[in-house]
N, C-alpha and C positions, 0 to 999 in steps of 0.2 A: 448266313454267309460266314467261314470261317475264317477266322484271325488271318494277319497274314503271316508270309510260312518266316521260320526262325533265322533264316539264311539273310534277309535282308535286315530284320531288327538287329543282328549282331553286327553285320556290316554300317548301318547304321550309327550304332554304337559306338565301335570303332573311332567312326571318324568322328565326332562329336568328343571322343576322350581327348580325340588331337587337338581339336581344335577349341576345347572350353577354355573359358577365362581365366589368367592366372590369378586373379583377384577371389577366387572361389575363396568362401571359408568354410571351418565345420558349423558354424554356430548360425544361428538366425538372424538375420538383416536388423538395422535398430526400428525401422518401419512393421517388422512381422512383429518383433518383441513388444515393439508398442500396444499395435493390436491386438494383442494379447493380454492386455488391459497391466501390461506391468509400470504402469509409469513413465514420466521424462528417460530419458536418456540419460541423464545424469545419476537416476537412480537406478537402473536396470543393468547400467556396464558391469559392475561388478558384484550384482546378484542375480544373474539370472537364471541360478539354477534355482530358485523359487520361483520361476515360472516356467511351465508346462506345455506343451502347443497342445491343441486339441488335434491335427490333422496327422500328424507321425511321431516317430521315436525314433532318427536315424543310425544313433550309436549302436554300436553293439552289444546287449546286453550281457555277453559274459567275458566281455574287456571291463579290467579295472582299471584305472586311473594312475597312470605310475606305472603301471607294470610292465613288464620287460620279453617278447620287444614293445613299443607303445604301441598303441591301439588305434586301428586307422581309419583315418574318413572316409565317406562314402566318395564324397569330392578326390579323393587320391586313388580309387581302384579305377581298374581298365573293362574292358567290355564284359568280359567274361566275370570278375571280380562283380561288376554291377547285373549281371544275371544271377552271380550266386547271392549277392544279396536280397534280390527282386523273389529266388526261391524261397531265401530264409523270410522273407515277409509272409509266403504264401503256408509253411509249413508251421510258424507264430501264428498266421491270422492276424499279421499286425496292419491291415489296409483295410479300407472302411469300403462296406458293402461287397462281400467276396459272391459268386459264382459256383455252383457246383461244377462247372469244367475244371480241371486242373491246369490247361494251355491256357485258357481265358485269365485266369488269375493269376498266371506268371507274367499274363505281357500287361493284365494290369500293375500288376508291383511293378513291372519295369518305369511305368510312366507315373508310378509314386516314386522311384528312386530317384527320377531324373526334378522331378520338386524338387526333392531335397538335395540334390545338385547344384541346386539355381539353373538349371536349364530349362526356363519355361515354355520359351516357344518350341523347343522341341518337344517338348511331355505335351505341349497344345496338340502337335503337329501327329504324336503318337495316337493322343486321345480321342483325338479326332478321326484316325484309322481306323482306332478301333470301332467306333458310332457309325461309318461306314459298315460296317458288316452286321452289327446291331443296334438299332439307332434307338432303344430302351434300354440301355448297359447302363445301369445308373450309379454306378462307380466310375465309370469312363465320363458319365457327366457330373458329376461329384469333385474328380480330379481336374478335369477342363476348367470346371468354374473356380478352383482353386488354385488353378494356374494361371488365369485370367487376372484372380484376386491380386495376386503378386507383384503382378505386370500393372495394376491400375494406378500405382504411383506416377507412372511415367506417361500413362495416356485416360484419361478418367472414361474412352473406349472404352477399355479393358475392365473397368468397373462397372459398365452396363451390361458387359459379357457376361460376367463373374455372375451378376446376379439374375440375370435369365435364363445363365446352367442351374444355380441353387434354386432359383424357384422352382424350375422345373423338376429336382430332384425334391424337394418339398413336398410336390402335387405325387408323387410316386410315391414318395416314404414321408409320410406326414408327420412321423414320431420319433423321429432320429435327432436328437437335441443337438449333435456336434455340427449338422448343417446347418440347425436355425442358427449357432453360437459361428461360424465361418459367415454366413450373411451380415450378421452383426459385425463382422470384423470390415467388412467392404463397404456396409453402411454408414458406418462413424465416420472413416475419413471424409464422406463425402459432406458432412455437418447433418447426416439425417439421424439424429440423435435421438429421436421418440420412436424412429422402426425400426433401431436397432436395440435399443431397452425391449420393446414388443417383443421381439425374435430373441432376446439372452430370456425374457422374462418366461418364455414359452418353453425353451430351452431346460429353464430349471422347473418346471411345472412338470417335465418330462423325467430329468435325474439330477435331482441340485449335486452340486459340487460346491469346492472351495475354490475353486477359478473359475464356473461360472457365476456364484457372489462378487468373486472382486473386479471380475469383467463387469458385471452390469453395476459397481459399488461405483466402479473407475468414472462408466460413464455419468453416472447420478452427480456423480463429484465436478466433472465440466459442467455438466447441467447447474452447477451451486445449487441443487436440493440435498444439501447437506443430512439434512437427519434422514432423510433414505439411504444415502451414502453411506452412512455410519450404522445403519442397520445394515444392511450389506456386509459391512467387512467385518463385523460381529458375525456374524453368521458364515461366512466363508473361515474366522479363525475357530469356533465352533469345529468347523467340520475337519480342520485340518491347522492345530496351532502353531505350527513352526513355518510363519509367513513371514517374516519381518516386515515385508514391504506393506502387507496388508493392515500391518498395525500401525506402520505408518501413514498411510492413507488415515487410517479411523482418526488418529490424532490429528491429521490435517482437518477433518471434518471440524473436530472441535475449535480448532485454531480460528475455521473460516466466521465460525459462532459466536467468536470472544468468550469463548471457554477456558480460557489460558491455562486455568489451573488443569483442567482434566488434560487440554492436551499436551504439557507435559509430563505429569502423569503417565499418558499412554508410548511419549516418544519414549521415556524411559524403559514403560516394557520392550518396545520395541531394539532396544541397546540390551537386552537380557538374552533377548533371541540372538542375536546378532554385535556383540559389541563393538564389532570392526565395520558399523554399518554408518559410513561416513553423512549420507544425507538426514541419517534421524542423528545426530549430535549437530548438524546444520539449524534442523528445523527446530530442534532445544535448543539455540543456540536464539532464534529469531523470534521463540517464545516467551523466553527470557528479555530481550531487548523490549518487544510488546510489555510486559510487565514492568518495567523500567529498572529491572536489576541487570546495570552493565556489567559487573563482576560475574556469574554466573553465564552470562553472556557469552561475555571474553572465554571463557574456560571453558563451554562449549564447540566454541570456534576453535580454537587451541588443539581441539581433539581433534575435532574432525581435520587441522591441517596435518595433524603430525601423522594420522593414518597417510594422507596424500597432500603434499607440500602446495601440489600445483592443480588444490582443487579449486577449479575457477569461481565458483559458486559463493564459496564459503570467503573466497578474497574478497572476491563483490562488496558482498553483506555486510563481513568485518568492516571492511573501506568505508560501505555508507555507515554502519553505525559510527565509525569514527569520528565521520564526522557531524553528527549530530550528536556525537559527546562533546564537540569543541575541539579535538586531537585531530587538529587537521594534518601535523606532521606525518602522523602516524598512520593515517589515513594514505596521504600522496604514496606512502609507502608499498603499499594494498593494491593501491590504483598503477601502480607501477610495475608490478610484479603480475598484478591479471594483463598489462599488455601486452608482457614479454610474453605471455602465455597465447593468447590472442590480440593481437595489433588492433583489430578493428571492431573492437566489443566496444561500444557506443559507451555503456552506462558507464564502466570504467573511465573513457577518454574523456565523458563527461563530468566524471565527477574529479577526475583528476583536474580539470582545466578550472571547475570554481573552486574546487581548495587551493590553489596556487592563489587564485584572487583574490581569495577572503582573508588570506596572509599577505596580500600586498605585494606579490609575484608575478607581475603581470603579465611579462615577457613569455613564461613559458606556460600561463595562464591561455592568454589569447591563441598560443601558437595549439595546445590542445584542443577550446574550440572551435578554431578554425575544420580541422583535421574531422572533428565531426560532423559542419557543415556543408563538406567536402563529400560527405557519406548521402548522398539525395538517394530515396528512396524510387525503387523503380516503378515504371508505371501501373496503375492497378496497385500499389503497395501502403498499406498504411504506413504514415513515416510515425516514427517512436516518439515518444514525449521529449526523450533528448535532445532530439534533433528540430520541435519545436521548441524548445524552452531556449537552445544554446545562440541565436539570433539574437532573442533579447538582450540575452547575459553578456554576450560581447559588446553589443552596446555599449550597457552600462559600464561594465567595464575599463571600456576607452573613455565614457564619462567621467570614470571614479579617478581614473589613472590623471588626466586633464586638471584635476581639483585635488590632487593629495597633497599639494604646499599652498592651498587658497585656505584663508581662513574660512571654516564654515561655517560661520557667524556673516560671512559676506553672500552666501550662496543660499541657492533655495532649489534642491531638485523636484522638489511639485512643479515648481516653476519655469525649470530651465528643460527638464524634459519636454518634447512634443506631446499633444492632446493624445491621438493617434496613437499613439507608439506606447504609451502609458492604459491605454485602454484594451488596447490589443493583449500586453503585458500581462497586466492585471487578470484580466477571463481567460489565457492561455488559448489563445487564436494564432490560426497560423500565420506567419509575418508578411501580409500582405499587406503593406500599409503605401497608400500615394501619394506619389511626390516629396517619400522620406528620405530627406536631406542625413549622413551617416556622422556618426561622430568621428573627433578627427582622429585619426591611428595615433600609436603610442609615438612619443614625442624623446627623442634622444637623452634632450638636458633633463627629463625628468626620471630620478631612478627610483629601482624596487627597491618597496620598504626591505629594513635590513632587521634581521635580529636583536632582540634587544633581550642583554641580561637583567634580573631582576634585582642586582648587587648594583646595576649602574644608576637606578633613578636615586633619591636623596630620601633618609630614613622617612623624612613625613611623605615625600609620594607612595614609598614601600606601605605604611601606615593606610594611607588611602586604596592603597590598590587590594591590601588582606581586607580592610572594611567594605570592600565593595561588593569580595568573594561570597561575604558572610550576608551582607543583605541577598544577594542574587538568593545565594540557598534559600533565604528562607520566602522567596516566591517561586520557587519550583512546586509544581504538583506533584500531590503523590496519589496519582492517579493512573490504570493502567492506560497505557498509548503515548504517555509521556516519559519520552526518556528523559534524564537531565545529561544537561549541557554545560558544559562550565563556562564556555568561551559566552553564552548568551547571559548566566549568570550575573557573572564579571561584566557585562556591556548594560547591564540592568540596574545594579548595582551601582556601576557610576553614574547613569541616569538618575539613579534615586538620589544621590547626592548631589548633583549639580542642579537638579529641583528644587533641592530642600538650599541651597545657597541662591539660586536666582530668587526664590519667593521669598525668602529671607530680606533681600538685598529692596524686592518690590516693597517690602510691607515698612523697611527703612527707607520711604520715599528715596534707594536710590534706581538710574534706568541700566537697561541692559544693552545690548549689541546682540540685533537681529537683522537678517536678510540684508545685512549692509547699510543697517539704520537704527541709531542710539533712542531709543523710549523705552515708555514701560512696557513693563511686562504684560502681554494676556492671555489670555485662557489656553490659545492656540498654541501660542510659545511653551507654553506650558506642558503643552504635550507632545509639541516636536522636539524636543531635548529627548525625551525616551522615546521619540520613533527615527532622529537620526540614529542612536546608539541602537535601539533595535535594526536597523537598517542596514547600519556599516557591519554587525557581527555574523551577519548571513545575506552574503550579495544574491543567493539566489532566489530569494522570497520577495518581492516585489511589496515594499509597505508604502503606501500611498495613500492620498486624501482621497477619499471618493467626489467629494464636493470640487475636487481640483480638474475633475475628469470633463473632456467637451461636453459642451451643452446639449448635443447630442443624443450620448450616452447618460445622460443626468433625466433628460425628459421620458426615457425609455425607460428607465429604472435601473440600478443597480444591484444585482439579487447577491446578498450573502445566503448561501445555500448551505445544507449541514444535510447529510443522510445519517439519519438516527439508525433504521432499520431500512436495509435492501433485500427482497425476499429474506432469505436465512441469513444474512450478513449483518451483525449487529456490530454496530459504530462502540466500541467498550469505553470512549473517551468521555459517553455521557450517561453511562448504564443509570448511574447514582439519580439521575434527574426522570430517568423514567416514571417512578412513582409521583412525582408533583405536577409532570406531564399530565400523568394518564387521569389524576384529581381534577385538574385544572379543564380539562376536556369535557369530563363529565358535569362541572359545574356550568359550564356553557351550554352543552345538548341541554340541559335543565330549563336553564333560562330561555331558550329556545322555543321548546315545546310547552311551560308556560305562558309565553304571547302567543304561542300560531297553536295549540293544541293541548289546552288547558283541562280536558277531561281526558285525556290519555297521560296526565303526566304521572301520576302514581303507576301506573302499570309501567311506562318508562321508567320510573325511578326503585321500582324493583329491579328491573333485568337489570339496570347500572351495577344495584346492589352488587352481583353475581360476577361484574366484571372486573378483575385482578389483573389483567395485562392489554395492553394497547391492542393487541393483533383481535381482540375479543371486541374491541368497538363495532365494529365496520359491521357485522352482520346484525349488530343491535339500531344502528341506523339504517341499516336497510329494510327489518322490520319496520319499524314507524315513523319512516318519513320515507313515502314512496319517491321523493325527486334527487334520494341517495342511489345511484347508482353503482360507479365504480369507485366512487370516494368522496370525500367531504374536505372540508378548511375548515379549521377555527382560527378567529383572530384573536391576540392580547391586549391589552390598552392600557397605557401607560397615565396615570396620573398628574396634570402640572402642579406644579407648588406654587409659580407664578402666578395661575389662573386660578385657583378654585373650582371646582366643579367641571371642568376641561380635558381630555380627555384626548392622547395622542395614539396612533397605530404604534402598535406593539412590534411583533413576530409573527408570522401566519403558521399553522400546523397546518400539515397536510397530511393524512389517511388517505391512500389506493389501494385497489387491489382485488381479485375476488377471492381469496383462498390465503389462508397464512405463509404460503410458498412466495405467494407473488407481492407482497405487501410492499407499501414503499412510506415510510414513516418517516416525516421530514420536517424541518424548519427551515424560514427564509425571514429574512428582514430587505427590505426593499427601499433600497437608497434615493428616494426621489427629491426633486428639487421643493418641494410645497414640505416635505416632512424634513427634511434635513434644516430648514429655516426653523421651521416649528420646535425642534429640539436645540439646535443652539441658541434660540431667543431665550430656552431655560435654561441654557449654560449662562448664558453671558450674564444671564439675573445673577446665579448664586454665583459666579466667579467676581459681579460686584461684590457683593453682600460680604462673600470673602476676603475681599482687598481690603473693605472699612473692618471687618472685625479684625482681619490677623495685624493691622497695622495700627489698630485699637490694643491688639494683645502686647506688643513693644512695648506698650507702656504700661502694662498692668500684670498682676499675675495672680487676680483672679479665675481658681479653677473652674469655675461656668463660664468663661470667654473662650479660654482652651477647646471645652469641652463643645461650645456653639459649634468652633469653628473645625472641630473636628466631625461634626456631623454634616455642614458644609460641602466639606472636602467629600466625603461620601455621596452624600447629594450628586454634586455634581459630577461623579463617577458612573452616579449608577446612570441618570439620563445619557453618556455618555458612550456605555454599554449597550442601551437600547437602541443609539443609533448606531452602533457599529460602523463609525466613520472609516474605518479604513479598508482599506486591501487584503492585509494579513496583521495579525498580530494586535487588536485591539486591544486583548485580556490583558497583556503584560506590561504592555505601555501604560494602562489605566492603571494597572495595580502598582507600577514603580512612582508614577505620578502621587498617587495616594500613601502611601508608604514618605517619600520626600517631602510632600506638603505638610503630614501628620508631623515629620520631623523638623520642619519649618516652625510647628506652631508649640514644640518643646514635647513632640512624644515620641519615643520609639516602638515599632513595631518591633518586640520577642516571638511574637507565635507563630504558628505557619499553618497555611492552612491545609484545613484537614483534610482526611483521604477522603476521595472520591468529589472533593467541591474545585470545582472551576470559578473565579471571579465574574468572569464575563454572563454566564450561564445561571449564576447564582441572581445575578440583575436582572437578568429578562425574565428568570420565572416567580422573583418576588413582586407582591403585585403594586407595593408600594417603595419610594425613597425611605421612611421610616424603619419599614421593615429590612431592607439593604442595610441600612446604617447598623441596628440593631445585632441582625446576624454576623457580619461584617467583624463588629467589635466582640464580637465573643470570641472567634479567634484569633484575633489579630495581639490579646492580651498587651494591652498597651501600658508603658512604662515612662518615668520622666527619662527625656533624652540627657545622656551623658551631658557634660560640658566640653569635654576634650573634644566631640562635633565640631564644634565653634572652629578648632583650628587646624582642620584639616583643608589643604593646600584647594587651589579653585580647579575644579575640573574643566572648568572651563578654558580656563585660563592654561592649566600644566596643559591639556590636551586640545588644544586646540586647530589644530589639522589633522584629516582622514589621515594622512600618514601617520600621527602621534598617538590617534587614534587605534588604529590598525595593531600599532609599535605593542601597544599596550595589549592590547586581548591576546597577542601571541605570546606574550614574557609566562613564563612556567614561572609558580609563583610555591608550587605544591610542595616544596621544601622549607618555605621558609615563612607562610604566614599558619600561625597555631590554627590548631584544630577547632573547632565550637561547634557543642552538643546543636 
């Protein structure tokens, strides 16, 4: 059957010029571009002439850019204009699967032109004419199914279309890689992400390219199989090196691996192709903050804003890093200027609403979460982390705001929160809690804290407040994942001083003023003095007793969980501990196969030989112990000093997985009511033991009483650590606690510790108190404490309401207290 006659496709035409959408553009949808393996959106606006379509070339190629008159889109010609274009495809051969008819292949380019049109349903409506008069035209089903592809955004029909034209052109032309690579485009969106890797993977088995590597890199990348992704876009820059986005990509790979170092490294290639290429000075920018160099950071960010003022992204980012430097001002700033830009960007409006808080600006605090809880997500929608977290944090909020002229030495928020509401909190559930009574709204007579210069407190609080700066530094990590903070520093810092004066004040038989009731000091007190200051310098983190949580939730257990290793995703914050891990494991399988399998243990303990990385376990106990299936647990065991010979649950490890892709590499401590006794029964020993020696040391100043009592203080740190009593934040409370007691007992901490060691971390995987203390003091390098201590003003006492509190972390201090190495 022959085409039909030209009289009606130009009439056709015609009207379809009249009546197409003004909204037409020359360039390709952000949906096509995507599918084209170019990346977000945010990366593609403004490079996408490094990407390619596989399906057409609609511009003209002997129009230059600039030139006079300009050069016009297919979108702006009229009927005739789009026949002579539909000829000029046919006499290029620029349309896939041509015809020896020469009519056949004009009215096909006609209904490629109209693709690139955006006039889909009519190129359907063409293509389909054509299939009528030969219903094996497999360019007319090549084009339909591509035209189907385009329309599947808005009906996922259109997506079952798309690909029963392509398969069917498949089963015709089985070695045409640009339709397995258009399949692949129809398949991703739909999450069928292992048949559309098949189809690119086929694709380039056919004729590799450099877009179909970063096409099938892009997907490997969703997939987080990282090191396939990263060979991908090697291989795509290989074939064709002036990709910037692809180099981009490869350094994301590394990023997602806690590679930090390579993938700055590669973002920087990526700024050699491209130096105006805003999302790789972003993503240097967020490599640098992983690494915990804010300066480098900043300067990062800095660039990529001054290419585009009002790159939303990069405001984001700065904003959060702000404030997780402490610079909440600077932060609200950020958060301010991504509104104007977009009004109802969640993370913004959320994070603008707890920086206003954490400053003690409640008013416009609350009125920002509000505004996100306003944002309900629609049905079928997963709601965003902001939108549950920002429930809680109003709460508290109204809480905090309720308590900022009560003394906190009267109050007790373990206690005055509900069970419920705190547990909920805690695991980050979503806020469905009954018959939750609400805190009460902000309250008129009580106002937002105010500014406080740091010329107004009195030389000795100034004194205190530069001493507090200097201890915080030196429990910061310098470790990558941790940025530092100055605002937490400074809130640590004073904890560690008002430690080292309450335990002081204990071990001088005098009491203190807790929970609204004068006694002595104990153990507990001890550590909520640095988890109220840990508490009030970041409202958003929920620090809490676990032991405080309903009974409940106590009999179920409370899991502190940690992903060490997620498939390719490695946690960088505890790389340094991998190697004592991966010992410790193997010393266990040992003892193991020892009791249940005593004449395979040498042949065991060969293959161990051979194992250098954790991901290398799991096929070695799947070998010889057939009831390892998809993974195993080890447990630790904590030693008492109390007991002798006694023996407490540890930490669990857990190995999954069958293949190093899918590995899940983790740790958990399990808060339960029977072990949480069992480990305080060893605080509350060596917290006595403590009380008679350091009030033994008032009167003595024998260096082995000191030194008892400073292994003491370790002691009961490290038991402390193993149970990881709280919610958030165990490491730093226990370390500011340790650090104030030490200076209680006449020592100072100079040292800091060293790169890649965590406090908390360093406890659970030494097997003993001994050996904690040991390592502990090597670099803690301990010094006699000053005298001038002595008469530094009472923290307690100068700061003693959340407001004075608050007053104090915000005072800019950075001009005026000295520098120290």
């Amino acid at each position: 059957m022959a085409p039909a006659g030209r009289e009606v496709v130009v009439a056709a035409l015609s009207l379809l010029y009249l009546c197409r959408a003004a909204s037409s553009s020359e360039s390709f949808s952000e949906s096509e571009l995507s599918e084209h393996g170019c990346g977000p959106p945010s990366e593609w606006e403004e490079y996408a002439a490094d990407c390619e379509t596989a399906v057409l070339q609609l511009e003209d190629p002997d129009c230059e850019e600039g030139s006079s008159p300009p050069c016009e889109s297919v979108f702006s010609l009229n009927a005739e204009k789009i026949l002579s274009q539909a000829r000029l495809f046919v006499e290029q051969r620029r349309f896939p699967f041509p015809v020896d008819d020469l009519n056949t292949n004009e009215e096909l380019a006609i209904g490629y032109v109209l693709i690139g049109s955006g006039l889909y349903d009519e190129a359907i409506k063409h293509f389909s004419l054509l299939l009528q008069g030969d219903p094996e035209l497999v360019s007319a089903m090549y084009g339909r199914g591509i035209a189907y592809g385009k329309k599947s955004l808005q009906d996922i029909k259109n997506a079952d279309l798309a690909l029963y034209e392509l398969s069917r052109v498949i089963t015709l032309e089985p070695n045409r890689p640009e339709v397995y690579e258009q399949r692949a485009e129809i398949l991703s969106p739909l999450g069928r992400i292992s048949e559309a890797l098949s189809d690119l993977t086929k694709a380039i088995q056919l004729q590799p390219s450099a877009r179909l590597y970063r096409h099938r890199g892009t997907l490997l990348f969703i997939s987080e199989d990282y090191i396939a992704a990263m060979e991908d876009f090697q291989q795509s820059l290989e074939l064709k090196r002036n990709q910037p986005i692809a180099m981009l990509y490869k350094g994301l790979t590394f990023f997602h691996r806690g590679l930090l170092k390579e993938a700055i490294e590669t973002f920087k290639e990526a700024l050699k192709l491209k130096a105006d290429f805003i999302d790789a000075h972003k993503s240097l920018a967020q490599a640098y903050r992983e690494l915990g160099d804010f300066d480098n950071a900043m300067e990062s960010f800095q660039k990529a804003l001054l290419l585009n003022q009002n790159h939303l992204q990069s405001l984001q980012l700065r904003g959060m890093m702000l404030y997780h430097h402490g610079s909440l001002q600077d932060a609200i700033g950020n958060f301010k200027r991504c509104l104007q830009l977009e009004p109802y960007n969640e993370v913004c409006q959320y994070m603008k609403g707890l920086s206003h808080v954490a400053m003690g600006q409640f008013y416009e605090g609350i009125k920002a979460q509000t505004k996100v809880m306003l944002n309900d997500p629609l049905l079928g929608q997963k709601a965003s982390s902001e939108y549950l977290k920002v429930k809680y944090l109003r709460e508290y909020s109204r809480y905090l705001h309720s308590h900022l002229d009560i003394p906190v030495a009267e109050y007790n928020v373990d206690q005055d929160l509900p069970g419920n509401f705190k547990n909920h909190w805690a695991k980050n559930l979503p806020f469905l809690i009954e018959d939750y009574e609400e805190q009460p709204g902000l309250q008129p007579h009580i106002k937002d804290v105010l500014p406080q210069d740091f010329e107004s407190y009195s030389p000795d609080v100034q004194k205190l407040i530069c001493t507090a700066d200097h201890l915080g530094s030196l429990m910061q990590y310098n470790t990558s994942g941790f940025l530092p903070n100055l605002r937490i520093q400074r809130a640590m810092g004073l904890a560690t001083i008002e430690v080292m004066q309450a335990m002081h004040r204990t071990w001088s038989n005098s009491k203190v003023r807790v929970n609204g009731k004068t006694r002595q000091l104990q153990w507990r007190d001890m550590f909520d003095i640095a988890v109220k200051w840990r508490r009030i310098a970041d409202p958003d983190q929920p620090v809490l007793w676990l032991d405080q949580m309903p009974a409940r939730s106590l009999s179920r257990g409370f899991n502190n969980h940690i992903n060490l290793i997620r498939g390719q995703i490695i946690n960088i914050r505890y790389m340094e501990y991998f190697g004592s891990i991966l010992n410790f494991i193997k010393d266990r399988i040992l003892v193991y196969h020892g009791a249940y399998n005593p004449r395979g243990l040498q042949e065991v303990k060969q293959a161990l030989e051979n194992v250098n990385k954790v991901e290398d376990l799991l096929p070695i106990m799947k070998q010889f112990n057939s009831k390892t299936r998809d993974g195993f647990t080890v447990n630790s065991k904590v030693p008492s000093m109390k007991d002798p010979g006694k023996e407490y649950d540890g930490f669990t490890i857990t190995i999954t997985g069958d293949r190093v892709g899918n590995m899940l590499f983790s740790v958990e401590t399990q808060t339960t009511e029977e072990r949480t006794q069992q480990y305080q029964s060893e605080i509350e020993a060596l917290y006595k033991d403590l009380t008679a020696k350091g009030k033994a040391l008032m009167l003595s100043s024998e260096l082995g009483d000191a030194d008892a009592v400073c292994n003491l203080i370790l002691s009961l740190v490290y038991y402390f650590c193993n149970l990881m009593p709280l919610s958030r934040g165990s490491s730093i409370v226990a370390y500011s606690v340790v650090m104030g007691a030490l200076m209680a007992s006449g020592k100072e901490v100079v040292g800091r510790v060293p790169s890649g060691k965590l406090v908390d971390f360093e406890a659970m995987t030494t097997p003993s108190p001994d050996r904690f203390t040991k390592t502990a003091k090597s670099w803690m390098n301990l010094k006699s404490l000053p005298s001038w201590y002595q008469n530094l003003p009472s923290v307690a006492e100068t700061f003693q309401f959340s407001r004075t509190m608050i007053e104090v972390l915000n005072t800019d201090s950075s001009s005026h207290c000295p520098k120290k190495s």
